[in-house]
C-alpha positions as CSV (number, residue, x, y, z in Angstrom):
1,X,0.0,0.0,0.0
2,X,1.8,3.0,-1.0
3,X,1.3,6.6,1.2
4,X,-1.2,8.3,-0.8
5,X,-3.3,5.3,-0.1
6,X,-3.0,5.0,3.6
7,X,-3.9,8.8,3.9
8,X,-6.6,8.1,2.3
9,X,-7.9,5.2,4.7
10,X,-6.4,7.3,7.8
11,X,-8.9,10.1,6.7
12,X,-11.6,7.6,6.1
13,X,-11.0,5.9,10.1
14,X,-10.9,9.1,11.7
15,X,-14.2,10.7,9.7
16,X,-16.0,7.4,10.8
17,X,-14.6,7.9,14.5
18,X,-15.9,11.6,13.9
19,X,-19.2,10.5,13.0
20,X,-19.4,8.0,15.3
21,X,-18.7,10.3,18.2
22,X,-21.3,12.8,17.0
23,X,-23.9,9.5,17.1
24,X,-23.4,8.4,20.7
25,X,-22.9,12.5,21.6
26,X,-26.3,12.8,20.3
27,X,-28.2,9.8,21.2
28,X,-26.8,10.6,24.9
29,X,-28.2,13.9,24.1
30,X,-31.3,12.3,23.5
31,X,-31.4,9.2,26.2
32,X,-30.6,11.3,29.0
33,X,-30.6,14.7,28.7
34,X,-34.0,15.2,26.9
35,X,-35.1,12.1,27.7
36,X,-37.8,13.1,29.6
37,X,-39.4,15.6,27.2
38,X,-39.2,13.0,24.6
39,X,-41.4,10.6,26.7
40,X,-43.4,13.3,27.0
41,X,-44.0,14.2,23.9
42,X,-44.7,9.9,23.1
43,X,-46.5,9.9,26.2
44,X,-48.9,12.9,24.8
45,X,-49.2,11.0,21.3
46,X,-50.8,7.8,23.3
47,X,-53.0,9.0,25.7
48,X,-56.0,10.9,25.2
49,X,-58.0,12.5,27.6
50,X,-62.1,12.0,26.0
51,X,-64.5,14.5,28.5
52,X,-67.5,12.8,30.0
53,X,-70.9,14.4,30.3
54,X,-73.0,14.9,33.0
55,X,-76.4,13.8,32.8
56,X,-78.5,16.4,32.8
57,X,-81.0,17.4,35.2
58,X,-84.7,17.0,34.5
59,X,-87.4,19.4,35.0
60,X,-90.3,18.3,37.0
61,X,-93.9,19.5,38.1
62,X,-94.9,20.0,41.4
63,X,-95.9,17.1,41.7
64,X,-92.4,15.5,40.6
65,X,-93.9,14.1,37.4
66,X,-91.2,15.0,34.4
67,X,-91.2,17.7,32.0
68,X,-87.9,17.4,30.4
69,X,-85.6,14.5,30.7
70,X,-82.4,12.8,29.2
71,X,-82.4,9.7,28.2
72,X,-79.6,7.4,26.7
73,X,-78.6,8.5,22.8
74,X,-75.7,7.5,20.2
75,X,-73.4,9.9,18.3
76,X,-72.6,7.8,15.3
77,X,-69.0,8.5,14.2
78,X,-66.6,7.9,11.5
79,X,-62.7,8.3,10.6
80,X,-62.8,8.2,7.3
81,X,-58.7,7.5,7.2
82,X,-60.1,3.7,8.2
83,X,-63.2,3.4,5.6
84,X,-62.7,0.6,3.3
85,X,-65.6,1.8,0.7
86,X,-67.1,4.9,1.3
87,X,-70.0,4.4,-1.3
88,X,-71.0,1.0,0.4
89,X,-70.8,2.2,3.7
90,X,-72.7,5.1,3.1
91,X,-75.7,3.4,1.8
92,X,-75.8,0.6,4.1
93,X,-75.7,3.6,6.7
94,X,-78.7,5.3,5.0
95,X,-80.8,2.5,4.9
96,X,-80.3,1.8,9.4
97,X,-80.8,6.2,9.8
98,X,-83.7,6.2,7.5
99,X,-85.0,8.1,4.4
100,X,-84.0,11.7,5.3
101,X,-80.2,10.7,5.1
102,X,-78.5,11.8,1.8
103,X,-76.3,9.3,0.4
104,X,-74.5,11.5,-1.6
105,X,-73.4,14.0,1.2
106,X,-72.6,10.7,3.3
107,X,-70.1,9.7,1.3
108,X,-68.7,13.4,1.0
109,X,-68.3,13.2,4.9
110,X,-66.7,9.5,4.6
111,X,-64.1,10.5,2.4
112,X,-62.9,13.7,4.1
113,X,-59.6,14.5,4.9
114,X,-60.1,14.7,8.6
115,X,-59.9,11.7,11.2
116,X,-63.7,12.4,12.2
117,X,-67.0,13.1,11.0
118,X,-70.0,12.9,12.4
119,X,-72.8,10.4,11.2
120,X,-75.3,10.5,13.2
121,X,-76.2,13.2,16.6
122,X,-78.3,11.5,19.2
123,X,-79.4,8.6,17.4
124,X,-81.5,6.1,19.1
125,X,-79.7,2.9,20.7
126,X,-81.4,0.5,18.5
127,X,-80.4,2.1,15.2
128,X,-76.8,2.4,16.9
129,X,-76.9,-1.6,17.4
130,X,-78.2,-2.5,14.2
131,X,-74.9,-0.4,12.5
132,X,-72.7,-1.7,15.0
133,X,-73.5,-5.2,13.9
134,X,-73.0,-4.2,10.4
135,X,-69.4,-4.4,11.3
136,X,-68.4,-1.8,8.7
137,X,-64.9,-0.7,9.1
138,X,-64.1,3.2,10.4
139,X,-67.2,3.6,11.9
140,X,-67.2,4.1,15.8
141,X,-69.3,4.6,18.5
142,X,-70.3,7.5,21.3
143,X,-72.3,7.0,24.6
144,X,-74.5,10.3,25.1
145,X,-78.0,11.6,26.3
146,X,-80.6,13.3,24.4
147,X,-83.2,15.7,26.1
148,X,-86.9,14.4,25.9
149,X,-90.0,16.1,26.6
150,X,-92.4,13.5,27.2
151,X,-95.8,15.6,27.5
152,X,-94.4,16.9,24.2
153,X,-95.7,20.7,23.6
154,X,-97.0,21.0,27.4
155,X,-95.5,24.7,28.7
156,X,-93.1,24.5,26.0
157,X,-92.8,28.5,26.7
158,X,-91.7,27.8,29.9
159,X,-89.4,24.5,29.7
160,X,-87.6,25.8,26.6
161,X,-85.7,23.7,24.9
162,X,-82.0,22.5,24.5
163,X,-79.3,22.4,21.3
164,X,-77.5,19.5,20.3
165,X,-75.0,19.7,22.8
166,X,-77.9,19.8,25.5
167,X,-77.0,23.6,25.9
168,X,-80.0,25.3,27.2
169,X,-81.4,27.7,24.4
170,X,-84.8,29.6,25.8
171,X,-86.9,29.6,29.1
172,X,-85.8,27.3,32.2
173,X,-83.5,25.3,30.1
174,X,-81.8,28.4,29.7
175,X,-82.0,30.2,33.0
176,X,-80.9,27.5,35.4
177,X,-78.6,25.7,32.3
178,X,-75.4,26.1,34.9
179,X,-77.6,23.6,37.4
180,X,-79.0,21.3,35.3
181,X,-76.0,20.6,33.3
182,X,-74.2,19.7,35.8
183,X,-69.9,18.9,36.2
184,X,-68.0,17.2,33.3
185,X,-66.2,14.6,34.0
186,X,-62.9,12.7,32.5
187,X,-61.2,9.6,31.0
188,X,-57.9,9.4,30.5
189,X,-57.2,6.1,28.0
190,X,-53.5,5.2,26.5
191,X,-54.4,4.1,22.2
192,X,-52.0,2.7,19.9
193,X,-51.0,4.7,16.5
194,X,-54.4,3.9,15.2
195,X,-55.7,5.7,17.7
196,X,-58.4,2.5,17.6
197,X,-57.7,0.6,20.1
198,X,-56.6,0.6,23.7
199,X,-52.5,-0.4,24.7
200,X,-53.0,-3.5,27.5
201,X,-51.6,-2.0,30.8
202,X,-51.6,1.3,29.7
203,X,-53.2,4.6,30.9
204,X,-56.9,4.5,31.9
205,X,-58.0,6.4,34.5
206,X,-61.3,8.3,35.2
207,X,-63.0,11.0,37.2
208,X,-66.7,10.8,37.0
209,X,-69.3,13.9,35.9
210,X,-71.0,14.8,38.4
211,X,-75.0,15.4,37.2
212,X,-77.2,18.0,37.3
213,X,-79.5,18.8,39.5
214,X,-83.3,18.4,39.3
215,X,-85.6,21.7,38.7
216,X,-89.1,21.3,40.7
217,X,-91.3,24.1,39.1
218,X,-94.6,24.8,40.4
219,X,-96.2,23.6,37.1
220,X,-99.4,21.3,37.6
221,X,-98.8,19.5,34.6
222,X,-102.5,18.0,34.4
223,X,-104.0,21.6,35.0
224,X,-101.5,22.7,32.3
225,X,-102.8,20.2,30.0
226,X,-106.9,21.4,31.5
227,X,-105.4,25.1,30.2
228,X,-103.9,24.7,26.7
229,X,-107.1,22.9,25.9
230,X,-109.3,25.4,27.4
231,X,-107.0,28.1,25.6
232,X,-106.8,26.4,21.8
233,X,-110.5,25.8,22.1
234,X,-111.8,29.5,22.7
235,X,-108.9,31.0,20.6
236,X,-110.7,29.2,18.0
237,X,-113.9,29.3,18.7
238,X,-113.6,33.4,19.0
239,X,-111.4,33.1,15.7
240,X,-108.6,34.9,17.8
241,X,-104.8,35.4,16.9
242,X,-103.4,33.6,20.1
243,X,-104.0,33.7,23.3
244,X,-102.7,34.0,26.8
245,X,-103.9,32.4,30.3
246,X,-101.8,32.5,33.3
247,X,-102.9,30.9,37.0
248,X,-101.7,32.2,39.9
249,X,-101.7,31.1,43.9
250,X,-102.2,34.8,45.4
251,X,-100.8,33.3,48.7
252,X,-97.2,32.0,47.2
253,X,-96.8,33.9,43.9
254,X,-96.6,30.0,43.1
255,X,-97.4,29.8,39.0
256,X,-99.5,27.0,38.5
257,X,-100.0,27.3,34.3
258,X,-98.5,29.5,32.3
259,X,-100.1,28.9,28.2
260,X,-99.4,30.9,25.2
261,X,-101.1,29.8,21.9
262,X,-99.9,28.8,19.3
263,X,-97.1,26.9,20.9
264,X,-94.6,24.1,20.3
265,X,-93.6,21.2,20.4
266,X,-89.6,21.5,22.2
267,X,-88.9,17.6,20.9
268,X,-88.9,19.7,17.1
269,X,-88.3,23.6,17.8
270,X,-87.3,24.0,14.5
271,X,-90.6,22.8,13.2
272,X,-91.8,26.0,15.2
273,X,-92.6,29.3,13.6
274,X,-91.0,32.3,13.9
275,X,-91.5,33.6,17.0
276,X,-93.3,30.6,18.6
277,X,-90.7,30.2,20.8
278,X,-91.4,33.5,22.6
279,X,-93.0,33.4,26.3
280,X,-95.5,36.1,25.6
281,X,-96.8,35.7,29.3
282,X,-94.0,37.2,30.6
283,X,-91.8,38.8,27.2
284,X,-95.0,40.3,25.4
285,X,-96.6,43.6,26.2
286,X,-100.3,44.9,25.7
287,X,-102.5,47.8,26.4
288,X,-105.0,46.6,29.8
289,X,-107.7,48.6,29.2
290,X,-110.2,48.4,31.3
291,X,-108.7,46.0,33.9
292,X,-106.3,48.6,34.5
293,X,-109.5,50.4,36.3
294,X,-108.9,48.4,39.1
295,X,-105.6,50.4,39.9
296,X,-107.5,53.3,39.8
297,X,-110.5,52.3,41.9
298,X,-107.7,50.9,44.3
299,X,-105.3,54.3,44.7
300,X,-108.5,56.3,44.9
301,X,-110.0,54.6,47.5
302,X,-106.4,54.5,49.1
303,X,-105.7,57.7,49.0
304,X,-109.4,59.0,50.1
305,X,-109.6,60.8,47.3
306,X,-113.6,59.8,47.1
307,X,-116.4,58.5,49.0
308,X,-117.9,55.1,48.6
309,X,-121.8,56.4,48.2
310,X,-120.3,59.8,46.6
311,X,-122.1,59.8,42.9
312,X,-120.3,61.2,40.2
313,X,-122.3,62.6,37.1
314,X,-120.9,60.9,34.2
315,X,-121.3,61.2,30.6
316,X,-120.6,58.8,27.9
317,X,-117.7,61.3,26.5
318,X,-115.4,63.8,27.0
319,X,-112.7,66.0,25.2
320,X,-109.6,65.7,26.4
321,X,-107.3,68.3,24.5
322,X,-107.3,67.3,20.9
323,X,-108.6,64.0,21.8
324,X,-112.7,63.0,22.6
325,X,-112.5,60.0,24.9
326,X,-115.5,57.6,25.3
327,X,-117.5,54.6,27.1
328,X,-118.0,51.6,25.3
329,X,-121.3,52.5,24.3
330,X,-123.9,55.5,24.1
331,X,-125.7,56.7,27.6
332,X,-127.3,59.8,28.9
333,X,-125.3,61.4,31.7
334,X,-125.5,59.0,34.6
335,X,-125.3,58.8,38.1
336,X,-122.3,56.3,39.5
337,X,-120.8,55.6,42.4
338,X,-116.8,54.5,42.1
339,X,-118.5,50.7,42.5
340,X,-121.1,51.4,39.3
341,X,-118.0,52.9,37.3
342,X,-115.8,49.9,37.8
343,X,-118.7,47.4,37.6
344,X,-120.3,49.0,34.3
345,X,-116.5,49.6,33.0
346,X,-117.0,53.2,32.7
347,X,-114.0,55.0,30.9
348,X,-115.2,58.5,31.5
349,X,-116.1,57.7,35.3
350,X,-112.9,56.1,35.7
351,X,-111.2,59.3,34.1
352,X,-113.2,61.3,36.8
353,X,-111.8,59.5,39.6
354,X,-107.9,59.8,38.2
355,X,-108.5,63.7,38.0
356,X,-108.9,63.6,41.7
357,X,-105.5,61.6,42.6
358,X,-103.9,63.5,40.1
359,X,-100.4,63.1,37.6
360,X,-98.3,62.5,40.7
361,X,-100.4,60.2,42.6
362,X,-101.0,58.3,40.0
363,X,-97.7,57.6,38.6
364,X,-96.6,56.1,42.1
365,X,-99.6,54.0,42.6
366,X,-98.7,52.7,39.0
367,X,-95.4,52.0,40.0
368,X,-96.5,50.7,43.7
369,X,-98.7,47.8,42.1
370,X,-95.2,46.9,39.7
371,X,-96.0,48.3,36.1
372,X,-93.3,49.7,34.2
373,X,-90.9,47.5,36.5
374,X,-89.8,43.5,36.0
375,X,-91.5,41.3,38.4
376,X,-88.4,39.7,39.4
377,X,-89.6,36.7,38.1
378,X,-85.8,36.5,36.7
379,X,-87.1,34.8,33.1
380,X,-84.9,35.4,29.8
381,X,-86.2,38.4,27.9
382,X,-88.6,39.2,30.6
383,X,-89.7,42.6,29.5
384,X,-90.8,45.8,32.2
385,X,-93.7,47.1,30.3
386,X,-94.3,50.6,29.6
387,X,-95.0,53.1,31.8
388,X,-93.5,56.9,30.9
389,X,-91.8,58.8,32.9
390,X,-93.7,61.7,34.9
391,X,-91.8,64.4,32.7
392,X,-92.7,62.7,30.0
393,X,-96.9,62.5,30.6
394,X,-99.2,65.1,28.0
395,X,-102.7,66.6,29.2
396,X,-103.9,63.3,27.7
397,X,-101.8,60.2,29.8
398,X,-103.9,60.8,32.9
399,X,-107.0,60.2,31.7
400,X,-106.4,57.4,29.1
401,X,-104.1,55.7,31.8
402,X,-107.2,55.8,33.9
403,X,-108.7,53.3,32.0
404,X,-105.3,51.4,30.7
405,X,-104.9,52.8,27.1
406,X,-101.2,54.8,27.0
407,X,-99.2,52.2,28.9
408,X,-98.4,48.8,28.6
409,X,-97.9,45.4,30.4
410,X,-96.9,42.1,30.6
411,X,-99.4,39.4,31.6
412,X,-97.5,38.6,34.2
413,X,-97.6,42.1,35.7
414,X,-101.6,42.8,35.1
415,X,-102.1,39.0,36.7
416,X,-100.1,40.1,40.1
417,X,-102.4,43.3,40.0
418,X,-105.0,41.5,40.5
419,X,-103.3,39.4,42.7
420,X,-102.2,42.1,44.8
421,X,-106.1,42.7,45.6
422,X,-106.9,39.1,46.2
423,X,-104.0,39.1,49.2
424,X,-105.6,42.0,51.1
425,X,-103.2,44.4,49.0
426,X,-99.8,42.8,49.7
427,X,-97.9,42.3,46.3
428,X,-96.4,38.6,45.8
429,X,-93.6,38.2,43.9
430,X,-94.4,35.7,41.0
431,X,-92.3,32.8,41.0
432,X,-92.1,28.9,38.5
433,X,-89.9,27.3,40.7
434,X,-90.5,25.6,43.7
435,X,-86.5,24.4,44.7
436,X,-84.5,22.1,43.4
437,X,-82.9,18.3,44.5
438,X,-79.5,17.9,44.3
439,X,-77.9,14.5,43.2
440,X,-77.9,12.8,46.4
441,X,-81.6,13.5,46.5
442,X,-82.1,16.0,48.8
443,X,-84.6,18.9,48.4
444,X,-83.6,22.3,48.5
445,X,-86.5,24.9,49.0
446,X,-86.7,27.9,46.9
447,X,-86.5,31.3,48.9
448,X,-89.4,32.8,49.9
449,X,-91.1,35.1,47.6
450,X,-90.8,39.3,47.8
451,X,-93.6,40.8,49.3
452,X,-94.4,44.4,49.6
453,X,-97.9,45.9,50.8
454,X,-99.2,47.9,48.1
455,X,-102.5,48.7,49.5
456,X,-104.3,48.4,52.6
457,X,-106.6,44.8,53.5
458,X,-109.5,47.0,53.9
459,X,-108.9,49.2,50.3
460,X,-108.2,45.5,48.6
461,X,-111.3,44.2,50.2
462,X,-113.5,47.0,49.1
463,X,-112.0,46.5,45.7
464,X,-112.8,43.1,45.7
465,X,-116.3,43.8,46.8
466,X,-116.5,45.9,43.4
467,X,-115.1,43.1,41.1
468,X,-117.6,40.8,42.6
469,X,-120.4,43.4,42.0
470,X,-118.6,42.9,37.8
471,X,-119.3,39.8,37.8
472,X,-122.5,39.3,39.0
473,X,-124.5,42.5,37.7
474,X,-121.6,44.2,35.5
475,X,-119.5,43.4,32.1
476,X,-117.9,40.2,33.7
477,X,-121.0,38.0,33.8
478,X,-119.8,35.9,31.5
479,X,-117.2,34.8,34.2
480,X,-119.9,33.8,36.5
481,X,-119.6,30.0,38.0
482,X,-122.6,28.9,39.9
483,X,-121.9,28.3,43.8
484,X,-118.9,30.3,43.3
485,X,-118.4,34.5,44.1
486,X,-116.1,35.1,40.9
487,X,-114.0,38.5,41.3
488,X,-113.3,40.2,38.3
489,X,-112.6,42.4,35.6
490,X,-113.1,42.4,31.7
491,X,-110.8,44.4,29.6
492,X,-110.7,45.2,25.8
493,X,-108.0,47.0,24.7
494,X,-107.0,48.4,20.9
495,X,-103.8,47.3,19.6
496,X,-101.5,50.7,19.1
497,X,-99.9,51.1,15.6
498,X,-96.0,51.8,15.5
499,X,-96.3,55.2,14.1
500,X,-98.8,56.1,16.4
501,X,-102.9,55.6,16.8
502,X,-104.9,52.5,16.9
503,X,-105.6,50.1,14.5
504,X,-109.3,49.7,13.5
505,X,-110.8,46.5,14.6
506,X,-108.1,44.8,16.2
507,X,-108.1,44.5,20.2
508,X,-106.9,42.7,23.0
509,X,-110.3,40.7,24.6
510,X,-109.0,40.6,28.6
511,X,-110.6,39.0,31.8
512,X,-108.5,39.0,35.0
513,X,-110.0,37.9,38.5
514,X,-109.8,35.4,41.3
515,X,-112.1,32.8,43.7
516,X,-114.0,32.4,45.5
517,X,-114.1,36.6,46.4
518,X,-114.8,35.9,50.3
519,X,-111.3,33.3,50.1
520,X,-109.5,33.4,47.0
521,X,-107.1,30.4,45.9
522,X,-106.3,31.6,42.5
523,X,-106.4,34.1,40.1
524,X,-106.8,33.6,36.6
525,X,-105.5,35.6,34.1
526,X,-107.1,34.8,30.2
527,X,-106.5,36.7,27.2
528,X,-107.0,36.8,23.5
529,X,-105.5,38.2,20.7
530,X,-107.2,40.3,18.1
531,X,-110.4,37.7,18.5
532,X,-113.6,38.8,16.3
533,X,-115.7,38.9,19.1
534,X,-113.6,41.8,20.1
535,X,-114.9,42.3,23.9
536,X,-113.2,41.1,27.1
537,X,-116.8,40.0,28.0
538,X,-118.0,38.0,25.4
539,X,-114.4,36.7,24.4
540,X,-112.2,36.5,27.3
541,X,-114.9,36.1,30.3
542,X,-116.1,32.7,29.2
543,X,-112.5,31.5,28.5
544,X,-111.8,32.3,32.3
545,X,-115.0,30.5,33.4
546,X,-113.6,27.4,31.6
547,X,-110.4,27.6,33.5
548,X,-112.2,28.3,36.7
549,X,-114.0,25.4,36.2
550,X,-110.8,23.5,35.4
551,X,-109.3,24.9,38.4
552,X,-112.0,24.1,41.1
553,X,-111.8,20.3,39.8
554,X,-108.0,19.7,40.1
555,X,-107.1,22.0,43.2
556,X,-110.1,21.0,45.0
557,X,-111.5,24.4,45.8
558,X,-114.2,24.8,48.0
559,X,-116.7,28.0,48.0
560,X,-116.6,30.6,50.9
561,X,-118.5,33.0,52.7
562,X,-119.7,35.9,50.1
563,X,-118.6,39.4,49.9
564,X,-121.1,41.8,50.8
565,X,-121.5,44.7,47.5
566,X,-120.3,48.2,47.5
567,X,-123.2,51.0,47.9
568,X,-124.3,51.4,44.0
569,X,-127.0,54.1,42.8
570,X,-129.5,50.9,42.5
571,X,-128.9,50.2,45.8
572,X,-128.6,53.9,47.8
573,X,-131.5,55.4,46.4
């Protein structure tokens, strides 16, 4: 071997000792230095952490009978990285979902370039176990829980409804979503590249969801059912837009129906219409009309502003400024005590009485009773009515307050008016639910609702003694229930137009009132959209009856002692 040579093979050893050297320098790099951020890095490629859903909490009556529940669902899955014939699969899956599955956008989703696609969303267990026993390759599995209504479109206004995720969207699904969804829980699991299947002795550890809690509302759901019925049937029979009814325990502020026609069914809200889903009990406002005479009545007499036998010489219309106000229909001038006004409905009477108490006096009885304020109620959208500002009030807002037209309200506010009368003048802050039960099972009582005296017991008796007199010799006989002393007030109200004025022939048909008047139990609340029948008499009063009736049947109510009538000019003279 000559010199040139062995240089050659010289340089050759020591670049291979060179290289060598930079191998094992690097792979101790590697093994020990960084070793642990490597197994890390593996460690985080092999186990997966997968987030475990709490079962959601149901909604239940008072009674405990469910509302809204969860029961056990399948998310179909696929990776499409691990489908063997996209074209196949998707029709055999087609034919297991049923008919409203496109083929054609199933096998888009099977042959995307992702490592999952959903199939299916809550898909019903047997459907899941007839795929699963297709055997078909890159198709997986996912336990979950769909939300159910089981009375389908019963109070669906105030159960709201859920989205896929079982997110609350609208009404008690929404407003106590935080505690009935519960506490996620989760799995760690160690997978092989695939990703497919579980390593033997690897990782798998788990922390379990903790579920939500139960939501007891104070929903009867068979006087519910009693009420939609009663509501569809007269909304129909009167040829009406919709309708309203809420029921009310004066004692508890305890809502025991709450209906709004048309409604839905929350199983399919996106069957609904647009803006079905709205709870128009509580996020809808109206004129009151004439029921809003029983505010006036009530501050008058508060505020001895006028004398029980004093008769007032009333017209059947007035000018007021620019404006000619009216009653309902034609009369000479009249003799009427505050009792005749409010039995007979008198707007001009009414008007009378409010031009004793006055702007001032007026405003902060209005606001006293809880219009133009939220009834704390705490529902989404719940809206405060319409009441202006003093400042704000013309030479006309007195008087057409006087008899509800110029302000607006919620049915939720106008029912705990009347309310407020029924409880010897002490306001009750409405409430729909009664407490909860936490996951061990035990019951946790709602606080107590607000109350505030609004009125003295013997004003809110006298009052009382006038809605009675409605009833049974006034606009409200229609309301009347034989062996019962029905309290009450009819109310027909024109529907404002958004540039201002009324619209012609459209009205709001109201009857608001409570029983029995010596000892109420309830108050009743039922109201009509824009029915043909037009007045809160012949539309609303009878609807009312029909709920009365309902309501003596499932709450048991017995009659009581009768209230004894105001003076009236029939009976003084």
């Amino acid at each position: 071997m000559n010199r040139p040579q062995l240089g050659r093979l010289v340089a050759l050893a020591l670049a291979l000792v060179v290289a060598m050297g930079v191998i094992v320098v690097r792979l101790a790099i590697l093994q020990v230095s960084r070793a642990g951020a490597f197994q890390a890095i593996a460690f985080d490629q092999r186990v997966h952490p997968i987030e475990l859903a709490p079962w959601r909490g149901q909604i239940v009556d008072r009674t405990r009978e469910p509302l809204a529940m969860s029961v056990h669902a399948t998310d179909i899955y696929a990776d499409p990285r691990y489908v063997e014939d996209a074209w196949t699969t998707s029709q055999r899956l087609a034919e297991a979902l049923g008919e409203d599955v496109d083929v054609e956008e199933l096998v888009d989703d099977l042959t995307a370039d992702t490592s999952f696609v959903f199939v299916a969303r809550q898909a019903e267990n047997a459907v899941a176990e007839r795929i699963d026993a297709m055997g078909l390759p890159g198709i997986g599995f996912l336990d979950v829980s769909a939300r159910s209504y089981p009375a389908g479109p019963l109070a669906p206004h105030v159960l709201g409804f859920v989205d896929i995720d079982g997110n609350g969207i609208s009404g008690l699904e929404y407003q106590y979503d935080s505690l009935l969804a519960g506490t996620p829980g989760e799995r760690i699991i160690e997978l092989d590249p695939s990703r497919l299947h579980r390593i033997a002795g690897g990782v798998d550890r788990e922390r379990p969801p903790v579920p939500g809690s139960d939501l007891v509302t104070t929903i009867d759901r068979d006087f519910q059912y009693q009420v939609q019925a009663g509501l569809e049937e007269y909304v129909e029979r009167n040829r009406a837009r919709g309708g309203t009814v809420v029921v009310m325990d004066r004692r508890t502020g305890d809502v025991l129906a709450m209906a709004t026609y048309p409604w839905f069914d929350p199983n399919d809200p996106a069957a609904a219409k647009e803006g079905e889903w709205r709870n128009r009990a509580i996020t809808d406002v109206f004129e009151p009309g004439s029921t809003n005479k029983v505010i006036t009545a009530a501050c008058a007499l508060e505020e001895d502003v006028i004398d029980l036998e004093e008769r007032l010489s009333v017209p059947w219309k007035m000018d007021v400024g620019p404006f000619t106000i009216h009653d309902s229909h034609p009369h000479p001038v009249q003799p009427m005590t505050i009792g005749d006004i409010l039995a007979q409905s008198s707007n001009i009477g009414a008007v009378q009485v409010a031009e004793r108490l006055g702007p001032t006096r007026m405003s902060r009885c209005l606001s006293r009773f809880g219009l133009g304020h939220q009834t704390g109620i705490a529902f989404p959208g719940e809206d405060e009515g319409i009441v202006p500002p003093l400042w704000q009030w013309t030479d006309s807002s007195l008087p057409t307050m006087a008899y509800g037209q110029g302000i607006a309200v919620t049915p939720l506010q106008m029912i705990s008016v009347f309310s407020t009368i029924a409880n010897d003048g002490v306001w009750v802050q409405p409430r729909l639910v009664r407490g909860t039960i936490d996951p061990g099972g035990t019951f946790h009582r709602a606080a107590d609702a607000i109350r505030r005296r609004v009125v003295s017991v013997e004003t809110a008796r006298t009052v009382t003694s006038m809605l009675a007199l409605a009833v049974d010799e006034g606009t409200g006989s229609g309301a009347s229930i034989a062996g019962y002393q029905v309290a009450g007030k009819t109310g027909t109200a024109r529907i404002p137009r958004p540039q201002g004025g009324y619209y012609t022939g459209r009205s709001i048909a109201s009857f608001i009132g409570f029983l029995p008047a010596g000892d109420p139990d309830v108050v009743i609340a039922a109201i009509l959209d824009r029915p043909t029948t037009v007045y809160g008499g012949i539309a609303a009063a009878p609807l009312f009856q029909t709920i009365a009736r309902y309501a003596i049947e499932r709450l048991g109510i017995a009659p009581a002692e009768e209230v004894v009538y105001p003076p009236t000019v029939r009976t003084v003279r």
